[in-house]
N, C-alpha and C positions, 0 to 999 in steps of 0.2 A: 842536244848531244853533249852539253858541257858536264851534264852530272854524270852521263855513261862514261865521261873520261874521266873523270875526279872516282872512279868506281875501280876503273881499270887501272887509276894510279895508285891508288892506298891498295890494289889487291898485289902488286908488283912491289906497291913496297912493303908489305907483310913479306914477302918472297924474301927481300933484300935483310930485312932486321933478322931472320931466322939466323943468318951468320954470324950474324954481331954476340961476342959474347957475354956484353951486359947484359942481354934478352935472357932468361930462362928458360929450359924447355916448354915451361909450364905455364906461358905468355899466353897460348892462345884461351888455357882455361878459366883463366882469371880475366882477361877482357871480356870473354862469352858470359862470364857470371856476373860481371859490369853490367852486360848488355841485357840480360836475364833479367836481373831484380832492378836496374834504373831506368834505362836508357826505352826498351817495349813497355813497360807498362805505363811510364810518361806517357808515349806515343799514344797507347790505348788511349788514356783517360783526357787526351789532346782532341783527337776524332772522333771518337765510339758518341759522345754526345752531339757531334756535329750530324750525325743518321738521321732520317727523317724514316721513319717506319714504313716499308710497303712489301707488299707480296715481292717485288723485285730483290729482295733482299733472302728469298729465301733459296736464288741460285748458289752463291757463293758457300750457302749451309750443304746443299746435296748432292752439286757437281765434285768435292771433294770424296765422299762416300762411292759415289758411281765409279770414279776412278781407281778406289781403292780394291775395290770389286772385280773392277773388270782387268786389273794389274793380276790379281789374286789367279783367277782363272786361267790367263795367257801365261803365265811361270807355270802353273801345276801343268798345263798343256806341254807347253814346252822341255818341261824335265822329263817330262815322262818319254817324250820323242825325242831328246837329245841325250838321256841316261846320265842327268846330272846329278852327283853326290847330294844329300840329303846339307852337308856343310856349304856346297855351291848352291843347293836350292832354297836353304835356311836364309842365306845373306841376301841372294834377292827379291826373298819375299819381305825382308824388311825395305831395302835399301832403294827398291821399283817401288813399290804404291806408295812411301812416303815421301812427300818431294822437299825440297830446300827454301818453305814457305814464307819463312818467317828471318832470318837470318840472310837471306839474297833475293828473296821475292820480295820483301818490304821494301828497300833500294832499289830494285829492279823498276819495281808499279812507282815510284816516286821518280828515278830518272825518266823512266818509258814514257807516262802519262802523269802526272804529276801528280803533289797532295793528294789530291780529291779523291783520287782513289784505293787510298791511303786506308782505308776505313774495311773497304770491300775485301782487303787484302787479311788484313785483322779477321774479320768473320770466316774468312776462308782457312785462316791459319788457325785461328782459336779452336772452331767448331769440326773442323774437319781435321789439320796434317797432326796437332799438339792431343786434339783426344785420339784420334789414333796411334800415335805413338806411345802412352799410358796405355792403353788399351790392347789395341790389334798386336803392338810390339812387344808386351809382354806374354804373348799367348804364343807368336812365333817363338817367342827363345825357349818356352817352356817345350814346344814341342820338338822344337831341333836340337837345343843342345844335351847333347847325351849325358853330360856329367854334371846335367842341374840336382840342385839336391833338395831345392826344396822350391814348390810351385809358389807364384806371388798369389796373395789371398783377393778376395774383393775390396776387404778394408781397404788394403796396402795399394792394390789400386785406384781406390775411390781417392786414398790419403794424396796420391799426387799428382791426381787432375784437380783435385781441388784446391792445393795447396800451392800451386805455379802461380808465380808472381804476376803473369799477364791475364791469367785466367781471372784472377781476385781481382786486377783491374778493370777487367772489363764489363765483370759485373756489379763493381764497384761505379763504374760509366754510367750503366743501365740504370742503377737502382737511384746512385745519388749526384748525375751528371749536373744537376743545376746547381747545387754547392759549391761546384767548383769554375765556375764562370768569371771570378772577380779576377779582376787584372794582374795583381800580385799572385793571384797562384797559376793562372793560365800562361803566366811572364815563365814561371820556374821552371811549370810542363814543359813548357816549348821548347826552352833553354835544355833541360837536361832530353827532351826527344830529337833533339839537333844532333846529338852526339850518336846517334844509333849506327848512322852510314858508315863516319871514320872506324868506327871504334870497331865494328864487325869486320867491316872489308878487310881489316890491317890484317885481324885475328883472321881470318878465312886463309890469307897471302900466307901467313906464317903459319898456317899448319896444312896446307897443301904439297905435296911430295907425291904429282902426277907418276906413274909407271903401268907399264901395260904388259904384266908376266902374260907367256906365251899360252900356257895349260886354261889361262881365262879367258884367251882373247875371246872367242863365244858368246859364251855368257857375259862378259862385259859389253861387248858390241849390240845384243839382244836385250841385251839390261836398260843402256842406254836408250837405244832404238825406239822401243815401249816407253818409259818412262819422259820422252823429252820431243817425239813427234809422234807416234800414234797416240797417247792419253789427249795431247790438244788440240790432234784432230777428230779426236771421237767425242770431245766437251763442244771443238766449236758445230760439229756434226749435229751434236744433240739440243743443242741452241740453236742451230739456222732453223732445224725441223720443226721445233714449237714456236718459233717466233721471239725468240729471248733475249734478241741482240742489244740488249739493254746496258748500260755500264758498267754496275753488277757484273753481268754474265761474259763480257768483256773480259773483266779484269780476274773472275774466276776460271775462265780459260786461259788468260794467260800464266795464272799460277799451276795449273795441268800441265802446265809446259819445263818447271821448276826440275833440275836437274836433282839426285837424290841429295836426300836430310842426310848433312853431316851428322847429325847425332843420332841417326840410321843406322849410319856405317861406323861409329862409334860402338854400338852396342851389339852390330855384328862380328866386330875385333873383338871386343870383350866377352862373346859367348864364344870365342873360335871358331864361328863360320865363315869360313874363308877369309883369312885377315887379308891376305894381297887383295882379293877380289874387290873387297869394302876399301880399300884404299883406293885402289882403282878409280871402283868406280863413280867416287865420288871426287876424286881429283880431276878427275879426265872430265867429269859431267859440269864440271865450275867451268874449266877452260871450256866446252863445248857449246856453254849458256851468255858466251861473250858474242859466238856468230848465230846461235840460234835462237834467243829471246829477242834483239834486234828485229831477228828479219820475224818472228811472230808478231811481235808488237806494230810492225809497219804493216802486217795483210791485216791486224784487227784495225786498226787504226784506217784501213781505206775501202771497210767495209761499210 
């Protein structure tokens, strides 16, 4: 429990430095672009070599996709029965099937269950929430926002799944992980992959500004709902069924449980789908992932 409170300190005190007015608005963008190009693909190219290859590994690639899927489906359902504006139904189709994998799921699976599953959490984010987001997220905003003016190409999306700093690590892991085994460069990894947890939580604290407008409560309620107890009970459903309760499929179930991708709800402010709703719901889903990833992590943990 000592790292889930070193989690909940740096996220309180991002809270706290937001006042200060040596901090900039623009704090949290520039730690996130710390975290982006140093801090994850360290981490990658620390673990991704540590994998021992098995069929087991190929939970944490699919359980992300199924989820996105079956998010997809239950919002289209749901608008259609609750006559939600295409701008309330745009933001949740990003802001639900994409979770907060990689930026509080990676701390999260480290405080929760430790390193080791450090790696599982990487394949889950890489393969699943970051190509989804290049991909599924720019085909949501193409369709929802009404005043796009020009569609993203295949190039333009090739250009930045493949160009993401942790992506190039971790196939940089795969291809030349035994290069980088010697002491002095494993020493640096580690060194600069140590910095991931401060450095995000502070930024997460400082640009969190929880609020619950009334016209959303709804959809923010059903947003949540989905996205942070029925996705990982329908992952650990879909594991107990075939027998998968493997650590992998552990720890890919407990990132189904990941409250929505701050850069979700980023990109749903910046197309104008519902800005309160995308602030919402991704402040309320941080604060919400403090009592609800605990008590996940203790029924996987005593399964």
């Amino acid at each position: 429990m000592g790292n889930l409170s070193l989690v909940v300190l740096l996220l309180f005190s991002g809270m706290a430095l937001r006042h200060l007015a040596v901090f900039p608005r623009d704090t949290p963008q520039a730690l996130n672009q710390y975290v982006i190009h140093i801090s994850l693909p360290a981490l990658v190219l620390v673990q991704i070599p540590r994998l021992s290859l098995s069929t087991d590994l190929m939970v944490p690639v699919i359980i992300p996709w199924v989820m996105l899927f079956f998010s997809i489906l239950l919002i289209q359902l749901l608008s259609r029965h609750q006559g939600w504006s295409r701008e309330v139904t745009g933001c949740l189709m990003l802001t639900v099937p994409l979770g907060n994998t990689s930026f509080l799921g990676i701390p999260m699976i480290e405080a929760m269950f430790g390193p080791t599953g450090v790696p599982y959490g990487v394949l889950y984010d890489q393969t699943g929430s970051f190509l989804a987001l290049s991909t599924y997220g720019a085909v949501v905003v193409t369709f929802y926002q009404a005043n796009l003016t020009q569609r993203p190409s295949l190039a333009a999306i090739s250009r930045r799944i493949f160009t993401f700093p942790a992506f190039i690590a971790l196939w940089t892991a795969v291809l030349a992980g035994q290069y980088l085994q010697t002491l002095m460069i494993q020493t640096i990894l580690q060194r600069l992959a140590d910095t991931l947890v401060p450095v995000v939580m502070v930024a997460v604290g400082f640009n969190l500004k929880p609020n619950l407008p009334r016209p959303y409560l709804g959809p923010l309620l059903m947003g949540l709902g989905i996205k942070m107890i029925v996705a990982p009970a329908l992952a650990l459903g879909i594991c107990l069924a075939l027998n998968l309760m493997t650590p992998p499929a552990i720890i890919a179930i407990f990132e189904a449980g990941m409250p929505p991708m701050i850069t979700a709800g980023a990109i749903a402010s910046a197309a104008g789908l519902a800005v309160e709703l995308a602030a919402a719901i991704v402040g309320l889903g941080i604060f919400a992932s403090l009592i609800l990833l605990p008590l996940l992590a203790a029924i996987l943990k005593g399964m």
